[in-house]
N, C-alpha and C positions, 0 to 999 in steps of 0.2 A: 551538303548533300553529295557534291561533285565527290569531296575528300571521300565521304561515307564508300562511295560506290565502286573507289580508286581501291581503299582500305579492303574491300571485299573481294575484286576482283585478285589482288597481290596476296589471300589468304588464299583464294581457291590455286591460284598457281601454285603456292608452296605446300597445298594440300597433295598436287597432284605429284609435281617433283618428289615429294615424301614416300607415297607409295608406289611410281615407279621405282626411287630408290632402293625399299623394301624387297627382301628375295619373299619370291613366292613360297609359301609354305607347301611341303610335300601332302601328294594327295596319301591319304592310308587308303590300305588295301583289304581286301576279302581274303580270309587264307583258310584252307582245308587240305581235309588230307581222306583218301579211300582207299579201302583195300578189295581185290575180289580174290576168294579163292575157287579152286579146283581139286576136286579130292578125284584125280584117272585112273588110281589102280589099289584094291585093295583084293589078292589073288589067296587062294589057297597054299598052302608049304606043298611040295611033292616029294618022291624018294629023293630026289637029287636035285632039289630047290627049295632053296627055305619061300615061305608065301612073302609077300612085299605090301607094304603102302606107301601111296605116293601121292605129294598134295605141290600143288602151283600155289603161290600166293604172289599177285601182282601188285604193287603199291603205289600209290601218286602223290606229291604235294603239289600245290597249284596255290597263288597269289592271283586275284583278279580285282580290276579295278571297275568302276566307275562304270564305265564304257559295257562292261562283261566280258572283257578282252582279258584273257591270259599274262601278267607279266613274267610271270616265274614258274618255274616244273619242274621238279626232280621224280625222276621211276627208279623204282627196283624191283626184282624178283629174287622170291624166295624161293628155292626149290628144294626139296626133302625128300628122301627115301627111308625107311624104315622095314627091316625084319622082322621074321620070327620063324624059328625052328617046328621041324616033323612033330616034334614030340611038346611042344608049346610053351616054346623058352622066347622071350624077348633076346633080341640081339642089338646092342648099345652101340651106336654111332661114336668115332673121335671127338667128331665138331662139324658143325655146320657153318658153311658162309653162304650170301645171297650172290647172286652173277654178278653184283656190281662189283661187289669183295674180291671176288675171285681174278677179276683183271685181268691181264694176258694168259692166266693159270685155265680161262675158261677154254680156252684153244679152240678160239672157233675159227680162226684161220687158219690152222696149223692142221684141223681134221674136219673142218666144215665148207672147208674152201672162199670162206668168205677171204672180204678185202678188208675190214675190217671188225676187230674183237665186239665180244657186245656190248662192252659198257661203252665205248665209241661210238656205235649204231644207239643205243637208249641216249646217247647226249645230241646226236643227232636228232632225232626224232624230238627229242625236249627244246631245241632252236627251232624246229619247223613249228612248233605249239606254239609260242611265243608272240605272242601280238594277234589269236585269234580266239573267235568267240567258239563256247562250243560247239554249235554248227558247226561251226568252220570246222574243227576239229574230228569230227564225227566223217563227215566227211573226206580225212582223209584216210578214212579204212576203202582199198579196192579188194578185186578178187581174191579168196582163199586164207582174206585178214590180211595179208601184205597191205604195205602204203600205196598211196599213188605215185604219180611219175615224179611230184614234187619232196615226195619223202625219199622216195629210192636215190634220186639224184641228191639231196643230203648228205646220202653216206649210208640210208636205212635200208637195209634190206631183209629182214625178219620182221615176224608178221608183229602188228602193229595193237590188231582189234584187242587185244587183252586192254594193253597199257592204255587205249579209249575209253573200255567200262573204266579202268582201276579212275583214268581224271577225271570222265564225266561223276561219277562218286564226288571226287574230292571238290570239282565244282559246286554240286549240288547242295555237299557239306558245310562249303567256307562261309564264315563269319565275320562278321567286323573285326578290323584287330589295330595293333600299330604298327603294323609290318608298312613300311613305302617299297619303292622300289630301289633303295640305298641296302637297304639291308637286304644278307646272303642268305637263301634257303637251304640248309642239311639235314640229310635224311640220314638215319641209323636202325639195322634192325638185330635182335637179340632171338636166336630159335635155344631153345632146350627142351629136354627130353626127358622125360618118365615111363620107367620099364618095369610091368608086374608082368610075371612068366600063369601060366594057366593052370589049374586044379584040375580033376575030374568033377567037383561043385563048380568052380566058378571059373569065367573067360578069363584068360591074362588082356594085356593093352600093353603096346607103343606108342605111347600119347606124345605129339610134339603140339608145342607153344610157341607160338613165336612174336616178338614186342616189336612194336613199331615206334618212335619216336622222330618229331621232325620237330626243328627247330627256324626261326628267321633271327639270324643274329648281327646285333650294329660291330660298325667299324673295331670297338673294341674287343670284343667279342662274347658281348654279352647277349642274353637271351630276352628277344622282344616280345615273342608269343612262340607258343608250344601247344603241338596238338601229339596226342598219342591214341596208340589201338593195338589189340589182338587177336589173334587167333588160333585157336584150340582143338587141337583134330588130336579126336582120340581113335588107334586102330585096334580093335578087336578080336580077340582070334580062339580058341579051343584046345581040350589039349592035345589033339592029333592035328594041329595049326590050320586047323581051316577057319577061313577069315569067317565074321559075325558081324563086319562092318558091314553099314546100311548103305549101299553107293547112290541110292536114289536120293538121300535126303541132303537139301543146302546145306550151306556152313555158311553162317553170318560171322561178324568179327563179334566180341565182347560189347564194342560199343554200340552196334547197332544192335545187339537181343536187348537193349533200353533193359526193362525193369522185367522184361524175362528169364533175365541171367542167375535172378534168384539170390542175389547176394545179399537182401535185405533178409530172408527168408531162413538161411542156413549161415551167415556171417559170421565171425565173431565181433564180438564190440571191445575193443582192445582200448580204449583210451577211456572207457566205462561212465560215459554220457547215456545208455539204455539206447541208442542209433547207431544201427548199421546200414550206412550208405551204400547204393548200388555202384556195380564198377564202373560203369559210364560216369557217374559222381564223381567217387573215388581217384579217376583217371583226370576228371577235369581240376582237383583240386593239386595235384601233378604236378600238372600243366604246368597251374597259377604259380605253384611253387617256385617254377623254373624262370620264372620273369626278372632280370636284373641282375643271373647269376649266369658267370662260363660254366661250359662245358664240366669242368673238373668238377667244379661244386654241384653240378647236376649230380654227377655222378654219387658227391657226398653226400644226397638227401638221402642215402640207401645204409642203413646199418651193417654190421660184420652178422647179426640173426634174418638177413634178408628183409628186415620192415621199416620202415620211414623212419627219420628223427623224429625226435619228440614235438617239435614246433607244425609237422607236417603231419601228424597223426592228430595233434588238434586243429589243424585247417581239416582233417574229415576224411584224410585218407590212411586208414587203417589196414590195408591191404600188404601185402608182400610185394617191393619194388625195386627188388634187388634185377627183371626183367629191366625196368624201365632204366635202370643205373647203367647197367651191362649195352642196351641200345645208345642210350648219349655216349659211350665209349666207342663205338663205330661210327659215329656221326661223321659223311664226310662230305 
């Protein structure tokens, strides 16, 4: 009996030694991603101005654990302008980059007087999120959208309240995933542009798009989870250029119109199963795509005809993802 109890006591010891020994397993995390836009000016052309539109899109990824604490953020903005002629010609942009792209080129030192650039102040601001719950974070919008005293002394000093909605979104959004806190969060986004000029029958548009893709990638640099979105602002205009865009009405991203986006409705069915998935779908099968694969190969699920490989149009995404290919190509 003695031996029996000797023999039990020396098995729970090397039980215990066992799994302190053991490394603790990482905890996974919750990961999402939100975008908000702003459409502030869609004006008329006049003799001696062409009319304009102009849209803000702010974006978030956020990692949250356990706790409902923040480990990870990456922001961007995307900023746009768009023309169109007296006489109701669309005017075609070079290229678009977001603030974060843009880098010391944004010159907010150099003509804004700041201390420093913005994507400095957006990595600032992304260390003070870190390790708070959203309250917390909500919280630190003070007067006029600027931060508080603990964002300002960060490094942040532009106003804040945007990039709040854009994470409190991405909060709200996140999912279970496999991302810990080992692996890197990268955000990339892709804007293009479609230009019809106007009839005396019908409106012209300067439609911009812009793709968001975010990625959590391991050590190697492969892809653990992946969320993506867009948004589609089309500008309107006649053909003596006065704007027809509607400025009172929202703009949701593609993934938030759910099954209002109508892709089921007017789709093609390109893989000829008789289903056409919605682009919230479509975007999630993407995603799935991207799990396991770098960067580069992300980039190869996209054809030289702009639509998926063949392996990816039967996981259900029949869409055109030459966006989504071009955003894992700014991934930074």
């Amino acid at each position: 009996m003695k031996m029996k109890k000797l023999l039990c006591v020396s098995l729970s010891v090397l039980m215990v030694v066992s799994m302190i020994g053991c490394k603790k397993e990482a905890e996974t995390l919750k990961f999402g991603m939100g975008v908000v836009t702003e459409v502030s000016k869609a004006s008329n052309a006049e003799a001696d101005a062409n009319g304009q539109g102009k849209t803000t899109t702010n974006v978030a990824v956020v990692t949250v654990d356990a706790a409902g604490k923040i480990v990870a953020c990456q922001l961007d903005t995307a900023d746009a302008t768009v023309a169109y002629t007296g006489d109701g010609k669309a005017v075609a942009n070079e290229s678009f980059a977001t603030k974060y792209e843009l880098g010391d080129a944004y010159n907010m030192v150099a003509y804004g007087g700041a201390v420093k650039e913005w994507y400095e102040q957006a990595d600032a601001f992304e260390s003070v999120v870190c390790g708070k719950t959203l309250d917390e974070v909500k919280a630190l919008v003070a007067g006029e959208g600027k931060g508080t005293e603990e964002v300002i002394n960060a490094g942040c000093t532009i106003t804040v309240a945007e990039f709040v909605q854009a994470i409190e979104k991405a909060y709200n959004n996140a999912v279970a995933s496999d991302v810990t806190a080992e692996h890197t969060l990268k955000l990339g986004a892709f804007t293009e542009q479609s230009c019809k000029d106007a009839t005396e029958e019908k409106d012209g548009s300067n439609q911009l798009e812009t793709t968001f893709l975010a990625v959590a990638v391991d050590a190697e640099g492969k892809v653990v989870a992946a969320r993506s979105d867009c948004v589609q602002v089309k500008f309107t205009f006649d053909a003596t250029g006065a704007s027809t865009y509607d400025l009172t009405k929202a703009v949701s991203s593609k993934k938030e119109a759910g099954t209002n986006y109508g892709m089921s409705a007017y789709g093609t069915d390109l893989n000829g199963d008789g289903v056409v998935k919605e682009w919230f779908e479509q975007a999630a099968a993407f995603d799935a795509a991207c799990v396991g694969k770098t960067v580069a190969e992300v980039e190869a699920l996209a054809g030289a005809d702009g639509y998926g490989t063949a392996d990816l149009q039967t996981a259900g995404c029949t869409m055109a993802v030459s966006g989504f290919a071009k955003a894992a190509s700014k991934l930074k």
